[in-house]
N, C-alpha and C positions, 0 to 999 in steps of 0.2 A: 361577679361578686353578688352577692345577695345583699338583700335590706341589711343594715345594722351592723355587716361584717367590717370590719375594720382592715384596710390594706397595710399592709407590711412589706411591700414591697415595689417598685417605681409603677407606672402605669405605664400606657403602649407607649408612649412620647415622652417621660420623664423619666430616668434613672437613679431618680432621688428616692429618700428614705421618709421615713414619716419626721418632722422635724428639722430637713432639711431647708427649709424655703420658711425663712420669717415672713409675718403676716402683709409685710408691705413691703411692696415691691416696683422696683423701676422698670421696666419694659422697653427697651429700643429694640428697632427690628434687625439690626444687622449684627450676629456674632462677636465680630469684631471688636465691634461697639460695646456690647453686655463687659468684654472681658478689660476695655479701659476704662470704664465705668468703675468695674471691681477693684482694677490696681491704680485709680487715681483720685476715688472717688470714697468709696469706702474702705472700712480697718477692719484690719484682720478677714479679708476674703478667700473664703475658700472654696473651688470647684467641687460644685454638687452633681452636675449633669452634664450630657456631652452629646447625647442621645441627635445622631443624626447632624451631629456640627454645630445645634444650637446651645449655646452655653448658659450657664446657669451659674450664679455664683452669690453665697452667702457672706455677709459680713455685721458691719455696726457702722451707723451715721450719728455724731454727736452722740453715743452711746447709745443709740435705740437700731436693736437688730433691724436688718435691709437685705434685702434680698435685689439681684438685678437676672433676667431674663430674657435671654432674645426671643421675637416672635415669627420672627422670618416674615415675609412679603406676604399681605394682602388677605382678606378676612376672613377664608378658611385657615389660614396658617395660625391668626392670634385668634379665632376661636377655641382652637384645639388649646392649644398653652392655656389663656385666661380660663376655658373652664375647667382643665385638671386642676390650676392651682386654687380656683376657687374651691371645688368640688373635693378633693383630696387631699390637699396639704395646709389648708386650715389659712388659707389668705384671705387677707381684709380685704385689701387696698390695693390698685395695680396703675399705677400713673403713667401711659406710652410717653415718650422722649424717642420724637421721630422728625422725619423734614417732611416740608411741604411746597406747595409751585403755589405762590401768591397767586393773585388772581385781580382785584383790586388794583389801579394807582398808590392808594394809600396805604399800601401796605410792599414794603422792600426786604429785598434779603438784607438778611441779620437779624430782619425782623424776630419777633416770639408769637406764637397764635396760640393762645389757647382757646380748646375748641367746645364752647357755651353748648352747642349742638352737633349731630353729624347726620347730614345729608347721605345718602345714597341711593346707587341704581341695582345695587346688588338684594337678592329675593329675601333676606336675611330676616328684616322690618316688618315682609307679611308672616312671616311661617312662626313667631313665637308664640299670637292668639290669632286662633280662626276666623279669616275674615275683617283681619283689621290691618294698619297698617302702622307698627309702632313706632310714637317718638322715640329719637334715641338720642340721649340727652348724660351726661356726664353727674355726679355726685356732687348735689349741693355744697355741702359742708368742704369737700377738696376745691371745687371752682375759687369760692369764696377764698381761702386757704392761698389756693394760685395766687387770684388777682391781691392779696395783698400783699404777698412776696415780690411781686411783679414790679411796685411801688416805687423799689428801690435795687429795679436791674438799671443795666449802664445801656441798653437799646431799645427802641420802641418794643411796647408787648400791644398786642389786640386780642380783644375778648370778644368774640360771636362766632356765628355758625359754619363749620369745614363739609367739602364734600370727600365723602369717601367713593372714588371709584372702582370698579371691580374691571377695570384694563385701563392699565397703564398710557399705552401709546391711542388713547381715545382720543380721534379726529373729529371733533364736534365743535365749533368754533360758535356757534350759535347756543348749544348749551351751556358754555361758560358766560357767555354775554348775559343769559338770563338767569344764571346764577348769582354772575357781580350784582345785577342790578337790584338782585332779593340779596342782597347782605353778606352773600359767604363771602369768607376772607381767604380761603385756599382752600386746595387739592392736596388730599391724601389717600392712603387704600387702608387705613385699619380702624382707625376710631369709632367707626357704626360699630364694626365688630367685638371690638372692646365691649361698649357700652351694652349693647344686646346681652353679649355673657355679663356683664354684671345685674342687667336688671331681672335676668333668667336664676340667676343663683345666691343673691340677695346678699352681694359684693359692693364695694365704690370702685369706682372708676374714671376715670380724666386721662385728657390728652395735651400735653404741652409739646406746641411744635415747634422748629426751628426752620425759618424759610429758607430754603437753599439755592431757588431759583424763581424767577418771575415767568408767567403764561404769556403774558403782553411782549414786556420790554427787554425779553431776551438775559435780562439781567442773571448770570449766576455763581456761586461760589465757588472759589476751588476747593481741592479736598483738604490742604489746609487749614482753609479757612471756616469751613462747612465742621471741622473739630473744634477749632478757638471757640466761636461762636456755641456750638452742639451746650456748652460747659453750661453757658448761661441757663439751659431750657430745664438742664438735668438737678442747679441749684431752687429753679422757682416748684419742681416735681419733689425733688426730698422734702420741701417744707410743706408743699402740699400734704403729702403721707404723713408727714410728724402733726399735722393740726388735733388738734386736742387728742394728743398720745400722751 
């Protein structure tokens, strides 16, 4: 596409139309998930994209149009997502609704994390300006947004900084130790990612997580329970998006 042109038809990864995808949007990573979000969560939802198994689905929360999206696993995946929707279909606002592996004592599953900051070891941080190494930090006005909706969830919520890793099954028992003791509150793989494409394409962005497992005490959800819970993280993220709409 050239400067200026206008798309009228989906991108490589979206199969949506111009108009498809309301400006704010819920993000969890697994398919699945996008599509109980759509028929549990919001009205009137309708399948916009399919593109590859990840689903996309439009609707209305308390009457303000809502969009939800999967990003699939780990920070090249919700790059690609976060910056067509940013980039192409005229989105504000992208709040991930993901799990996380506690890390902390003080922090258990059921818990909620919302993630103040995100940590990572993936190259993502240096390559946006030459020679630097960016913070990658979440949307004021949403954090704030979050933590008062948080107020009045039914399980503990934590607010500070998450790492995002770029592999999963990382055997590093001494990095996480030096991680708790600087403050992160859990492990995840997309929230840097997020945040980079938002502050690359002059987006908001937040991560509200839901703990599904603990690093230490082996503690963790079934799949059951890993949905009951999921509910709480996806109510304190809509309210996020809805803040001064």
């Amino acid at each position: 596409m050239t400067a200026g042109e206008v798309r009228t038809t989906g991108t490589p990864h979206l199969a949506a139309r111009p108009g498809d995808f309301a400006p704010l949007v819920l993000m969890p990573g697994d398919p699945r998930r996008a599509r109980r979000i759509a028929e549990t969560f919001l009205e009137d939802a309708r399948q916009v994209t399919d593109v590859r198994g990840i689903l996309g689905y439009t609707g209305s929360h308390r009457g303000v149009p809502m969009s939800v999206l999967a990003s699939g696993m780990g920070i090249p995946s919700v790059t690609i997502y976060a910056t067509e929707l940013f980039r192409h279909y005229g989105v504000r606002r992208i709040v991930r609704v993901g799990t996380a592996g506690a890390i902390p004592a003080s922090v258990s599953a059921r818990d909620v994390v919302i993630a103040s900051a995100a940590h990572t070891d993936s190259s993502l941080s240096r390559l946006l300006v030459d020679g630097l190494t960016l913070s990658l930090a979440p949307s004021y006005r949403l954090l704030r947004a979050a933590a008062d909706a948080a107020e009045t969830a039914p399980s503990a919520v934590h607010i500070g900084p998450v790492f995002s890793s770029d592999h999963f099954y990382l055997d590093r028992p001494a990095l996480f130790d030096a991680l708790r003791r600087r403050g992160t509150l859990a492990v995840e793989m997309e929230a840097a990612g997020l945040y980079a494409v938002a502050c690359a394409e002059g987006g908001e962005a937040l991560a509200v997580l839901t703990v599904s497992d603990h690093l230490h005490t082996g503690e963790a959800l079934t799949a059951e329970e890993r949905e009951t819970d999921f509910d709480r993280a996806v109510r304190i993220a809509a309210a996020a998006l809805l803040a001064d709409v």
